[in-house]
N, C-alpha and C positions, 0 to 999 in steps of 0.2 A: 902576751903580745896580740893573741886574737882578738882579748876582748877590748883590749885599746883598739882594734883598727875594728872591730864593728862601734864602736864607743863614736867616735872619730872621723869615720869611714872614709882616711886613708891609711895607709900603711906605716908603721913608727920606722925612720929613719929612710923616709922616701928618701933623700939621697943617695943612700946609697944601696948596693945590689945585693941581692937574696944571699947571698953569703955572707959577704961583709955584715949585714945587717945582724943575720945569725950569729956572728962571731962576736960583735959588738954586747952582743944580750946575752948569750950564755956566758961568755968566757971574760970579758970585760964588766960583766956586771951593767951594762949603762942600760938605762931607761929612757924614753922618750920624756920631753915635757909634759905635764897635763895643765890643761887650761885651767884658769884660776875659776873659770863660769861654769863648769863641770860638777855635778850634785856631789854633796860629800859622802854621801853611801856610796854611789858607785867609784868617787876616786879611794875610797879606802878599801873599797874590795878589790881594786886592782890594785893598788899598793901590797896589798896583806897576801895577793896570788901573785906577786912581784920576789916574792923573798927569796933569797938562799938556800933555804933550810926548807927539806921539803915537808919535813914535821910543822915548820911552823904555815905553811902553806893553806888557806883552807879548803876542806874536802870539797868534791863535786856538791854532794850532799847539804853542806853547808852553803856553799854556794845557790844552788837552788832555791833554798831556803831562807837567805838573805832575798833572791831576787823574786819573789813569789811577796816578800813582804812589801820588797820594794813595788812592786806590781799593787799589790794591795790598796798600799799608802795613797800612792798617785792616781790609783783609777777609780777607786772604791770597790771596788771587786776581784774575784779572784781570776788568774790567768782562766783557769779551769771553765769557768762557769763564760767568762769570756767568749772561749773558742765554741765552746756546747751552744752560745747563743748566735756566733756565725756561721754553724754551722747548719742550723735551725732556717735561719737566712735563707743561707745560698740552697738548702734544700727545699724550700717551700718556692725560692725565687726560681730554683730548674724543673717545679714539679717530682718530687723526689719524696717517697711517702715513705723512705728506711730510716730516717733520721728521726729520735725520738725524745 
């Protein structure tokens, strides 16, 4: 349900309250809609972290590692090399000679 509401960035079953809602998703099973315009790697990684079964569940691990690919695909580069070159950035833009 987190990564639906950063997916989203609102809350699944804003109607209703922080319990309700809880109760609704653990114990009812129910899921929020997802939008049909929604990429299908990431609706199927929230579906496949959606399941029952915490075996069938995927690992953090995996997770990562689908979304690092997914990062990949879409940017052409790696998360990693991403932040090392904001970081690069913001340190040469504050004067900042520790960043290498």
């Amino acid at each position: 349900m987190i990564f639906y509401y950063m997916l989203r960035g609102q809350p699944p079953f804003m109607q209703l309250g922080g319990v309700d809602a809880a109760v609704a998703a653990a114990l009812r099973q129910e899921r929020p809609p997802i939008p049909r315009a929604w990429d299908a790697t990431l609706t199927r990684l929230l579906q496949d972290s959606w399941s029952d079964s915490g075996s069938a569940r995927p690992s953090f691990e995996e997770v990562l590692a689908i979304l690092r690919r997914y990062y990949a695909d879409a940017w052409k580069t790696s998360i990693e090399d991403d932040l090392a070159s904001e970081a690069k950035a913001h340190a040469s833009k504050n004067g900042d000679c520790t960043v290498s």
